[in-house]
N, C-alpha and C positions, 0 to 999 in steps of 0.2 A: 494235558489240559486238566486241570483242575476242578472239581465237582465239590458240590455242597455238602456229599455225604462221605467224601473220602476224610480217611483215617487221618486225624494230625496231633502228635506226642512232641512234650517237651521233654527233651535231653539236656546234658552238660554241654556245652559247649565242645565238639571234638578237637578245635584248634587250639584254645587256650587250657582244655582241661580242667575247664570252670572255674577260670582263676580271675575269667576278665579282660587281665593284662598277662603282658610279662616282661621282664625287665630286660632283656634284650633284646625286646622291637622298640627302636629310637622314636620313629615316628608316631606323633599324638600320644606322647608317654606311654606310649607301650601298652594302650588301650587295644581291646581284639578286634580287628573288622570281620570278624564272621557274627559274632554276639554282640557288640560295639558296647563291651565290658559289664554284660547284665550277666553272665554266666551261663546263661540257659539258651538253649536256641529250638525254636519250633519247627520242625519237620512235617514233611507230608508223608507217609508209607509210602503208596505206591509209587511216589515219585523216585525214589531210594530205591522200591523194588526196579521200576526201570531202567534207573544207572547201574543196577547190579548184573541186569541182565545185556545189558551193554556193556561193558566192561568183560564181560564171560566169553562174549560174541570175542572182541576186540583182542581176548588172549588167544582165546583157540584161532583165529585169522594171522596172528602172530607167532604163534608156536609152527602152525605148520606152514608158513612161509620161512621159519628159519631153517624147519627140516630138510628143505629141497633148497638149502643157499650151499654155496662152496664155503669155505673156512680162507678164502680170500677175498670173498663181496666185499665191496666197498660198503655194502648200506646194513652189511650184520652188526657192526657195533647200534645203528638205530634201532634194529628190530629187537635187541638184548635189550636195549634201552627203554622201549614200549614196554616188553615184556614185563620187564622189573617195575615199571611203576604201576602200570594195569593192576601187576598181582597186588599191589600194597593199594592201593584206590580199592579195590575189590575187598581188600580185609576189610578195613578201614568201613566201606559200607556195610557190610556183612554184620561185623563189632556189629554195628548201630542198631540195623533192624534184630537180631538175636537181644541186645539190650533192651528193647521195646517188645519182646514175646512174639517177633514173627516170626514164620518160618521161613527158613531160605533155601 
């Protein structure tokens, strides 16, 4: 929930890289739908701090369900698969609030 006094920074855009567009998204010339091609996008901190610390949750619940799987579960290729993109959503949010001076 959102409040009147929380922290909110304009960043580059993390999708398009502050470019906008790019020229291999076909759809609406390749205009960004995260910035909708202004370059910049406004964030809230804590909100970022909270998907970070979901995301943290969401690996370690993941790592150690892979640790007690056999190396013939049927559902280890998903939990590799959470894994690996957890940890890059994790960067990915991290990057942002370290570019904005918070700590994480």
């Amino acid at each position: 929930m959102a409040t009147g006094t929380e922290k909110k920074v304009t960043i580059e855009c993390p999708r398009c890289g502050g470019h906008g567009q790019r020229e291999e998204w076909n759809p609406d010339r390749g205009i960004c739908y995260r910035c909708r091609g202004h370059k910049t996008v406004t964030i809230r901190v804590e909100a970022y701090k909270r998907v970070l610390r979901m995301l943290r949750h969401r690996w370690v619940e993941a790592s150690r369900r892979l640790k007690t799987m056999e190396p013939d579960d049927p559902d280890r290729n998903y939990v590799e698969t959470v894994l690996r993109f957890t940890e890059a959503d994790g960067r990915r949010v991290r990057e942002v609030l370290e570019s904005v001076g918070e700590a994480v």
